[in-house]
C-alpha angles and dihedrals in degrees: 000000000000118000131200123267126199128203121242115248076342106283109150102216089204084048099054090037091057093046091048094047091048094047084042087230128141112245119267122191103220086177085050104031123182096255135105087268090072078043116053142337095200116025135056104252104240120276114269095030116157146184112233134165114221094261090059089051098046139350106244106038120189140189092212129008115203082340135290128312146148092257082071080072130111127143103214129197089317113101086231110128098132091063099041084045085063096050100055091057084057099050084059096060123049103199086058103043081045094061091049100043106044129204093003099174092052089050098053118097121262112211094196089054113042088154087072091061116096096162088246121127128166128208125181134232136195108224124167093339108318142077124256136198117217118186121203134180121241091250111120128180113252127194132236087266095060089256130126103261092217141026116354144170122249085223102073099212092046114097107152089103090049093051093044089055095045084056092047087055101042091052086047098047102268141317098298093058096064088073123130115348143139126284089214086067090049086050096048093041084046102046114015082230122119134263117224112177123204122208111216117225094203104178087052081038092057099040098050122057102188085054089056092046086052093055088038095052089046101059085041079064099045095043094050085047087051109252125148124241130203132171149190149190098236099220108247112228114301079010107128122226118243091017109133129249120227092255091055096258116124130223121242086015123140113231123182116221097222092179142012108201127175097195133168124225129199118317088258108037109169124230091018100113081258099286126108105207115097134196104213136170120184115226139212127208107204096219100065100248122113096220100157109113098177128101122316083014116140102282088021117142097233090068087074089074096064122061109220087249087055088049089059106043090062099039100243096123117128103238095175147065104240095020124112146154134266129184103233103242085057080056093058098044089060115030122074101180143033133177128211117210097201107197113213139204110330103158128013087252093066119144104266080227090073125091115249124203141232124182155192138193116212143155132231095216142107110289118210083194089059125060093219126053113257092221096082100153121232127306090281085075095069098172092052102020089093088053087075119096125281135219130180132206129164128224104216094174117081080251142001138187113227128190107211116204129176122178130171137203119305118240110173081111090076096053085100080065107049093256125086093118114138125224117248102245147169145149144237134215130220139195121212127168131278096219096063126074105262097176087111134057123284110259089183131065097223130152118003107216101180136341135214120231110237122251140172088220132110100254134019121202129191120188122193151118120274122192116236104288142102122279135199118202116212097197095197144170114238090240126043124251098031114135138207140112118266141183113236105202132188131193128194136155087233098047103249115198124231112214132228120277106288098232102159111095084197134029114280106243119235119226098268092050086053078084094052136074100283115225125291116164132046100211116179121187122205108199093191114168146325124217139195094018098178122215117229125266102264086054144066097194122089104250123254108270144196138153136233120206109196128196133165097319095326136098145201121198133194114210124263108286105215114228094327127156089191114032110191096216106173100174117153121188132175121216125192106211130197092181101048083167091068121091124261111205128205117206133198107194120185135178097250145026111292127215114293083235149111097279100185153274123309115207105210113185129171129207094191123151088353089291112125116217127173119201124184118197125174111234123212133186097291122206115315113231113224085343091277102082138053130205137187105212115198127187119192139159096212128062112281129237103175104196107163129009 
């Protein structure tokens, strides 16, 4: 399935290249010049720098060179190892790198025809939901010493790893902004899939086995369905990031998982606890160097058990510079935090084990559509926090496992201006019930389903398992009043839709209803328990229950309550009411006659028109149907919230 791709600030990279080929000039970025401004916004660039194109670096340039691979990869003098990590995850995996770098045939140089090179290349991004196509010259800063200042390739003549990275700056602001990030966000601007980060526990890690089996088990499952997998040691507090660690390992370093094996060795392996089944993952340094000296590390004594034929039987060769091996449990002891890049629907043949994706754009900012601003701040803002937008989906399945993501805009861009700095932000989800109109927005806070941690990163992701029912998202900023545009995704298995933004405080009339009272109050009933719900005389079992909310023609019922004295109903329903003056009943209904006596109280409370009234009646035995059911009949003018009766 194609999908559109946009231009960056408009440059066409066939049209300059054609303009360049006709006029037989070599491509300039005039939107990315060679000068310190495409370098850095803080910091002198370093004596002796210099501009130069590949042929003036080497005879023979190449895009690739035997391919493509992680072992093009080094990070240079540019703090950049989150980005580098990422792609590195993408080296490993064609249908991914392909995507980034178009075309890639057609882009290599071709030595018979130097007439057909115009120093133009071209590389894609996915940002807020779109690809994008950045074009670069082929002008890349060298050092003193005659070698490229930032990311290269081992390999000289190789240069595909330092222009992607030129395109990466230049759609970021320049070099230096690339400082310092988060590999989740790479992963995100590299695939369109969705980051989902994982925080380690390692002392519960190390302590419980079958924890350790279930992460490992679940990386086994992301890295068949092709995800790609990073990880990092979180530097504890006066802990320095980048220090090393005395197993070679470095803090606040970003590491790519290459592999995840479970393998069996000989019947007798030594020093293995006397089992011969492993848990492995092969990992990859970034920065090209096998620093691991653990076990199972490069010179490490446990490889003289295998043979190389037997390594490679069971997949466990290095193919890589900078890649190794770990025992898993090692894993756990070190590493503090990984992130899975989940990728989501790309054909309509994709597996029905892959996430697919629905999505929404929406602002946080003041509406003059709405009568309330759409900045309303978290949960915490009472008062405000119903102000956010609002988007509904519905779980048909019993249950479903949804995958949450909200991203806002990125602003690293603005770093060259002082500003770059993200919003905390997160997200709740409600439940609200199917029987009531929810074309229109929630006026209640009711049940959270689920909640959102708060970051000030670009995007924030929340995995988990909902029940059948319908749903409505609130995407917020942790404080009220801040302002920005931000892309609200969902992932299911059976392809769930998000709806559009709920904007409407009140239905929406048909035509026909255009000749009837319009709407003029939100009432919204909570029918919460009964208690001591005595059986009748002739039996010692509590009768069978349920309960009838009536409103203007339409009805909510609980389910049927077996045998239970003290039925936990918790059904909550809105109406929306164009006679507020007509009755609502409430009714409790049970299998058999109840007690001629007084049953309870009944709390009736209404939230209409943001006024807040609070009604107790006394309820007695109402009529008996047929003489073999009871029922407690209610009428009331406010909206209902029957607590104890």
């Amino acid at each position: 399935m194609l999908e559109a791709v946009n231009d960056f600030k408009g440059q066409s990279f066939a049209k300059l290249r054609r303009s360049c080929l006709r006029r037989g000039a070599l491509f300039k970025d005039p939107l990315f010049p060679a000068t310190n401004q495409s370098l850095f916004y803080k910091r002198a660039p370093p004596p002796g720098l210099t501009w130069k194109r590949p042929r003036q670096i080497c005879r023979d340039p190449r895009l690739f060179v035997d391919g493509i691979s992680t072992r093009d990869l080094h990070q240079g003098s540019l703090g950049n190892c989150w980005m580098v990590a990422a792609i590195s995850c993408l080296a490993s995996e064609p249908s991914l790198w392909k995507k980034v770098i178009p075309n890639h045939m057609d882009q290599e140089w071709n030595p018979k025809r130097s007439d057909l090179y115009a120093g133009i290349f071209h590389f894609r991004f996915w940002r807020f939901g779109h690809w994008v196509d950045v074009v670069v010259d082929d002008r890349l800063p060298v050092s003193q010493d005659g070698v490229l200042l930032f990311c290269r390739s081992a390999t000289p003549r190789e240069f595909w790893s330092a222009l992607l990275e030129k395109a990466y700056a230049k759609l970021n602001g320049c070099y230096e902004a690339l400082e310092g990030g988060n590999t989740a966000e790479a992963l995100i601007d590299f695939t369109g899939g969705v980051s989902e980060p994982l925080s380690l526990d390692c002392e519960a890690l190390s302590l419980s086995s079958e924890r350790r089996k279930a992460l490992f088990q679940t990386l086994a499952k992301v890295h068949e369905h092709k995800s790609l997998i990073t990880c990092s040691i979180r530097p504890a507090e006066g802990e320095t990031v980048e220090s090393v660690l005395d197993c070679g390992l470095v803090r606040g370093h970003a590491y790519g998982i290459t592999a995840v094996r479970k393998v069996r060795l000989a019947e007798n392996p030594p020093r293995t606890g006397g089992t011969s089944r492993l848990f492995m993952v092969r990992m990859r340094n970034p920065w090209g160097t096998t620093d691991w000296k653990g076990a199972w590390s490069q010179r490490s004594e446990q490889w003289q058990q295998l043979s190389r034929a037997e390594r490679e039987k069971m997949g466990i060769v290095v193919r890589d510079v900078g890649e190794f091996w770990m025992d898993f449990q090692d894993f756990c002891c070190y590493f503090t935090d990984v992130v899975v890049c989940r990728l989501v629907q790309r054909t309509l043949l994709w597996p029905s084990s892959h996430w697919r994706e629905t999505q929404s754009y929406g602002e946080w900012a003041p509406s003059p559509d709405a009568p309330r601003s759409r900045c309303g701040g978290c949960i915490n803002h009472r008062d405000s926090f119903l102000h956010n937008p609002q988007f509904m989906f519905e779980v048909q399945n019993e249950e479903e496992e949804v995958l949450i993501c909200l991203q806002q805009e990125d602003r690293r861009v603005l770093k060259k201006n002082g500003g770059g700095e993200n919003l905390p932000i997160g997200f709740e989800v409600l439940k609200v019930e199917v029987e009531a109109n929810r074309c229109s927005r929630v006026q209640l806070v009711v049940e959270q389903a689920a909640s959102s941690i708060y970051m000030d990163s670009r995007s924030v992701t929340l995995r988990g398992t909902l029940a059948s029912g319908r749903y409505v998202v609130l995407p917020t900023t942790f404080l009220p009043g801040d302002t920005g545009h931000f892309l609200l995704r969902l992932f299911s298995h059976s392809r769930i839709q998000l709806r559009r933004e709920l904007k409407e405080e009140l239905p929406t009339p048909s035509l026909f209803q255009c000749f009837l009272p319009q709407p003029a109050v939100v009432t919204t009933i909570h029918l919460r328990r009964a208690s001591g719900l005595k059986p009748p005389k002739q039996t010692a079992t509590a009768p069978d229950v349920y309960a009838v909310v009536r409103c203007e023609g339409d009805a909510v019922r609980t389910r049927v309550f077996k045998e239970d004295g003290n039925p936990e109903f918790n059904l909550r329903a809105i109406f929306y009411r164009r006679y507020p003056d007509d009755n609502i009943s409430v009714e409790l209904w049970s299998t058999g006659p109840l007690w001629d006596s007084l049953l309870g109280t009944a709390r009736l409370q209404t939230t209409e028109s943001e006024r807040s009234r609070s009604l107790v009646i006394d309820l007695r035995r109402g009529r008996s149907r047929s003489g073999s059911r009871g029922c407690v009949h209610v009428e009331t003018s406010t909206s209902a919230c029957l607590t104890d009766l």
